[in-house]
C-alpha positions, 0 to 999 in steps of 0.5 A, spaced: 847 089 210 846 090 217 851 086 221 846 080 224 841 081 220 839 077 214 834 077 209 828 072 208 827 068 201 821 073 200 826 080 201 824 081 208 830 082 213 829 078 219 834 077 226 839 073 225 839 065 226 830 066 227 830 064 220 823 066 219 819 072 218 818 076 225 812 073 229 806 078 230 805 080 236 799 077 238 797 070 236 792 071 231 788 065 234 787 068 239 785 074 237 780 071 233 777 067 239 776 075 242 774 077 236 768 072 235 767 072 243 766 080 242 760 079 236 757 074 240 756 078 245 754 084 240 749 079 238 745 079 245 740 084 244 738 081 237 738 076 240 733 078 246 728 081 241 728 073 238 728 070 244 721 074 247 718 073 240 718 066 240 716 066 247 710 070 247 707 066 243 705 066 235 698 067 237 700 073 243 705 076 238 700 077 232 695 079 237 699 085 240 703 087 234 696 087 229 692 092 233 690 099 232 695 103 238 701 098 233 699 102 227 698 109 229 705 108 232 708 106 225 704 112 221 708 117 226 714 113 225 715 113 218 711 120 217 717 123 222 722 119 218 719 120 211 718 128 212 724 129 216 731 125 213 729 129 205 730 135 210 736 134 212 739 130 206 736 139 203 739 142 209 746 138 209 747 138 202 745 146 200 750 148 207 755 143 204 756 145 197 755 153 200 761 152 204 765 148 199 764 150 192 762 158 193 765 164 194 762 164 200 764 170 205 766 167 212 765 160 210 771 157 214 766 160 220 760 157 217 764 150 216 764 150 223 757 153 225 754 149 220 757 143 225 755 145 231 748 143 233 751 136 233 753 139 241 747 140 244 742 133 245 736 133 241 732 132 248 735 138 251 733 142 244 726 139 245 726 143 252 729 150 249 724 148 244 718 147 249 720 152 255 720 157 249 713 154 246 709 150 251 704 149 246 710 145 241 707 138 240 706 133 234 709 130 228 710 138 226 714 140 232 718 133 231 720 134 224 722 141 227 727 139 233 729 133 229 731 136 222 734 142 227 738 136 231 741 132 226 741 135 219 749 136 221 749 128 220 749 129 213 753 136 213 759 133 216 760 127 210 757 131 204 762 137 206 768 131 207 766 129 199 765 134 196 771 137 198 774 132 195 772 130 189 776 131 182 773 137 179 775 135 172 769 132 171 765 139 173 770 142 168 767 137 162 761 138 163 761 145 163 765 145 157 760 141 154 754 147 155 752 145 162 749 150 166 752 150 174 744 147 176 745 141 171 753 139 173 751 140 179 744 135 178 748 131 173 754 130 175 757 132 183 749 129 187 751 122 183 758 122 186 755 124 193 751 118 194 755 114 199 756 120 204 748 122 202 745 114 204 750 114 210 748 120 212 740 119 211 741 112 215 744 116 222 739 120 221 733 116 221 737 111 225 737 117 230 729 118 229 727 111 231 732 112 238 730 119 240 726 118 246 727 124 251 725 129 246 719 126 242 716 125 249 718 133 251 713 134 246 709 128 247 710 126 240 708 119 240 714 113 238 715 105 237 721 108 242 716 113 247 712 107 247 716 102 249 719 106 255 711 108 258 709 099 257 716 098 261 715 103 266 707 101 267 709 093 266 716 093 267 718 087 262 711 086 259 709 082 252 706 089 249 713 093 250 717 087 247 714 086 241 713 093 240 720 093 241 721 087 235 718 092 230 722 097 232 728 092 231 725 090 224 725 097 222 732 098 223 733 092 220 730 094 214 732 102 214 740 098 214 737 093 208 735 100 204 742 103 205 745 098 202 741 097 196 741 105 195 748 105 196 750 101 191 756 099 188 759 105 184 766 108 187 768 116 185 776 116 185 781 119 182 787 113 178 790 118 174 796 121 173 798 128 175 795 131 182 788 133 182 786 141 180 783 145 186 775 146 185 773 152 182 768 157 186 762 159 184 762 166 185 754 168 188 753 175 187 747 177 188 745 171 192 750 172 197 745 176 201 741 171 200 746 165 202 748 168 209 741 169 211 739 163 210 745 159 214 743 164 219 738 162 220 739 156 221 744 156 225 741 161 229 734 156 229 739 150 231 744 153 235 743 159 238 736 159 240 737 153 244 743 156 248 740 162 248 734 158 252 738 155 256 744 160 259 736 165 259 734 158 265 741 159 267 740 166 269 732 166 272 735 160 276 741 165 279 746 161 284 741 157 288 740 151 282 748 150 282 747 146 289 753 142 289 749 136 293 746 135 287 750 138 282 757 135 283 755 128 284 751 128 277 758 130 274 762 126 277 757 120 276 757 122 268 764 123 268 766 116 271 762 113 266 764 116 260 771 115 262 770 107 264 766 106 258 770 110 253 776 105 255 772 099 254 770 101 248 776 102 245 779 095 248 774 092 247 774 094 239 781 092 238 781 085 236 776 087 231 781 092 228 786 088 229 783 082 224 781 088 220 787 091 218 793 085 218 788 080 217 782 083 213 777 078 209 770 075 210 771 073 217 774 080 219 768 083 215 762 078 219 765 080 225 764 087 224 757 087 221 755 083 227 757 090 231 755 095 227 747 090 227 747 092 233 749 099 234 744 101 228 738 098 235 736 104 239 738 104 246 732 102 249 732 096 245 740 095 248 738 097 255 731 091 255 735 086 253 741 087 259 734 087 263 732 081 261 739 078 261 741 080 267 734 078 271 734 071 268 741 069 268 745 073 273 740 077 277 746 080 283 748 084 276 741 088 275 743 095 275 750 095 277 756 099 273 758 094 270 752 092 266 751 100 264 758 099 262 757 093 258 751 097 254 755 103 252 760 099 249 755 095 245 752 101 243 758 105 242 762 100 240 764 102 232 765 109 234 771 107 236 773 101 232 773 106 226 778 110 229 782 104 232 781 101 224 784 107 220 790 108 226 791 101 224 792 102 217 797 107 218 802 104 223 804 099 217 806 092 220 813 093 216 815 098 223 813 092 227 817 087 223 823 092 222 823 093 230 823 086 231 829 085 226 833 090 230 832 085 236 824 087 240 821 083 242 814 081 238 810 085 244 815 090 245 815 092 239 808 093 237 808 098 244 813 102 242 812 102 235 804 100 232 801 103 239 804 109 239 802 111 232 795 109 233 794 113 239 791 119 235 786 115 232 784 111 239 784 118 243 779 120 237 775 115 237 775 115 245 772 122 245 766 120 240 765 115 245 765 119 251 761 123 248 756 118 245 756 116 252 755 123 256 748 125 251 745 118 253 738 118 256 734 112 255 739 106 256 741 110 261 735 111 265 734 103 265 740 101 267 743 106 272 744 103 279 739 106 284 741 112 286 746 114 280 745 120 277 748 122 271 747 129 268 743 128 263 737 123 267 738 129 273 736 133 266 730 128 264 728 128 272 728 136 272 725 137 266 720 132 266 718 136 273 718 143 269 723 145 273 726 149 266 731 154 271 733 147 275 734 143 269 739 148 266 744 147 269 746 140 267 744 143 260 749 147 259 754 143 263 753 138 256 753 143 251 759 145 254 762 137 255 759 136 248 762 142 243 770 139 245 768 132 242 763 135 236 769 139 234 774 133 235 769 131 229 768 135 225 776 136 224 776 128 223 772 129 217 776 134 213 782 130 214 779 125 212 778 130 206 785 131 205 785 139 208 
């Protein structure tokens, strides 16, 4: 044994003469205390939409939400959701199982195009879209823009799992006289299912948020409506209770999730390593194979930065003023830096507790933030309002409240990454250092916070980049005069300026394709490649 040092009764080495196990870094009431703080205040805008429904009154309420404009919002909403989710799951799963079960040419560069569309918004889609098509409109050109926009949501966790998946029970099954399309039916959609509920649910979760690219195509929405009451109204009980059927659906579409999802589990416990999966060879559906990945990346990504680099161009170097320019960049800058930090401090305590005290307290905690973040931005951004008019009226639209909305909506970005940086940085490295003489802090800096800056930069850049793409928090929140490049984008846009708007497109393509790469590189980690 080390000279000083000695063992504890449970094994443990620990500084001589301390006589007990090294002491965490922080104590654990007080980060409880955070902790509870931070999901209290992750429950304002729940909160909110309560509050206005009981204050509106039972006979008001009824009488907005049971009416005729109420129900035609609702048809449009579960038609787009309905039509453009199985779309997606279709795209997703069929690019996922190209890419990762076939013998595929250049599938390494399919992988990443497959995941690209994720870097263009989809309210800078709907313009590429529109200032190609003007006559674009309705449920069809929304189920087009939405399935081209978000159908990598399901790609990019269908691809991490079956990648991952033991094939030995593909090999069984063919063994048995299965053909490919029945193991593929029967046994490897079945193991898919987590990723394919949890890829449905941000997709439909990001339907019911979008506003910028249904109202450029003027596609009617519980969100393109609650933005047209405020603009009219301000603060009116018509925008508020659609915004509580709006909140009800998410809730529902988190309940379903749930539900679909179940409880089964698909890992391997044997010994042995796992054997790699076999590629179906395609042979005459190769050409087939690649022409439909081509065409749609072509649909989802390329057309859309060919429109705009196309406006770019028609615009020439008159729509690079700097007066404008500049300031909107460094403003949108700014702001994904400060809200990115935030996030990730503000997201800590939660991981914290998950990690190195996980239960049912930590586990409550967490479900309070992910409610919330599941609630569209405009939901979050009516309720910093609201709050902030009633109660601290000198807060209205400062940087400081549009900050806290990022972090409210952006919040488990980062706690997921901060959690899995946690869990490998083992708490033992911290005790083993503190047993070396560090002090409890010190030795959580220089051991823990190190081997978890990979995974708080990750989640720092999904949030910055959530952050970069944000329009309709934004638009209700910015301080008078703020300009960031995707509302100066919505304000040219709106105006249709195309050749003026392109620039701060191409600007956020540009800031988004880094950070989308980021992403898809995360998920075939995760995958173990």
């Amino acid at each position: 044994m080390t000279p000083g040092l000695s063992a504890s009764p449970k094994g443990r080495t620990t500084a001589a003469g301390r006589g007990s196990s090294p002491r965490p870094p922080f104590g654990v009431s007080a980060v409880s205390v955070l902790a509870v703080l931070i999901a209290l205040f992750s429950l304002v805008p729940l909160g909110y939409v309560l509050y206005m429904s009981v204050a509106t009154g039972w006979d008001t309420a009824v009488g907005l939400i049971f009416r005729p404009r109420v129900a035609e919002l609702l048809l449009n909403t579960v038609l787009l959701t309905v039509i453009t989710v199985p779309l997606c799951l279709v795209l997703g799963v069929a690019g996922a199982w190209l890419v990762e079960r076939t013998a595929l040419r250049g599938r390494r560069t399919w992988a990443v195009l497959l995941a690209a569309p994720l870097a263009i918004p989809a309210f800078v889609n709907s313009y590429a879209w529109v200032s190609a098509v003007p006559s674009l409109a309705g449920l069809g050109s929304g189920v087009l823009i939405a399935t081209l926009s978000y159908f990598p949501l399901v790609y990019i966790p269908a691809a991490a799992a079956l990648s991952r998946l033991d094939p030995a029970i593909e090999q069984s099954a063919a063994s048995l006289g299965l053909g490919a399309w029945r193991t593929f039916f029967r046994v490897v959609l079945p193991q898919l299912r987590i990723a394919l509920t949890g890829g449905g649910l941000l997709v439909a979760l990001h339907l019911l948020a979008e506003y910028g690219a249904f109202a450029m195509i003027r596609f009617d929405t519980f969100t393109t409506a609650i933005m047209v009451q405020f603009q009219s109204t301000f603060n009116g009980a018509a925008g508020n209770m659609l915004a509580s059927v709006l909140v009800f659906f998410c809730l529902l579409l988190l309940l379903a999730e749930v539900r679909t999802r179940g409880s089964a589990r698909y890992a391997r416990i044997g010994p042995g390593a796992q054997a790699r999966a076999l590629r179906l060879p395609l042979r005459g559906y190769q050409l087939p194979a690649q022409l439909f990945l081509l065409a749609l990346t072509v649909l989802a990504f390329g057309l859309p930065l060919f429109l705009v680099l196309r406006w770019v161009a028609a615009g020439g170097p008159a729509v690079w003023a700097a007066a404008e320019f500049v300031p909107a960049l460094a403003a949108t800058l700014g702001y994904g830096l400060a809200g990115a930090a935030a996030t990730i401090v503000v997201a800590f305590p939660m991981a914290y507790l998950a990690v190195r005290r996980p239960g049912w307290f930590s586990k409550t905690l967490e479900l309070s933030n992910y409610i919330t973040s599941s609630l569209p931005g405009i939901v979050v951004g009516l309720a910093f309002v609201t709050v902030s008019i009633r109660l601290v009226p000198g807060v209205y639209q400062s940087a400081g409240v549009l900050v806290a909305a990022y972090v409210l909506l952006f919040l488990p970005r980062a706690l997921v990454n901060l959690r899995a940086g946690l869990a490998q940085a083992p708490k033992e490295l911290d005790e083993a250092a503190q047993a070396l003489g560090k002090p409890p802090l010190t030795a959580f800096v220089q051991v823990t916070l190190r081997l978890m800056a990979p995974a708080a930069a990750g989640g720092a850049a999904l949030v910055f980049l959530a952050i970069t793409n944000e329009l309709t928090a934004t638009l209700l929140l910015s301080p008078n005069g703020t300009r960031t490049l995707a509302t100066e984008f919505w304000s040219k846009s709106s105006e249709i300026d195309y050749a003026g708007a392109a620039p701060y497109a191409l600007l956020m393509i540009l800031l988004s394709a880094p950070m989308t790469y980021l992403l898809f590189q995360q998920s075939k980690k995760v995958a173990g490649q």
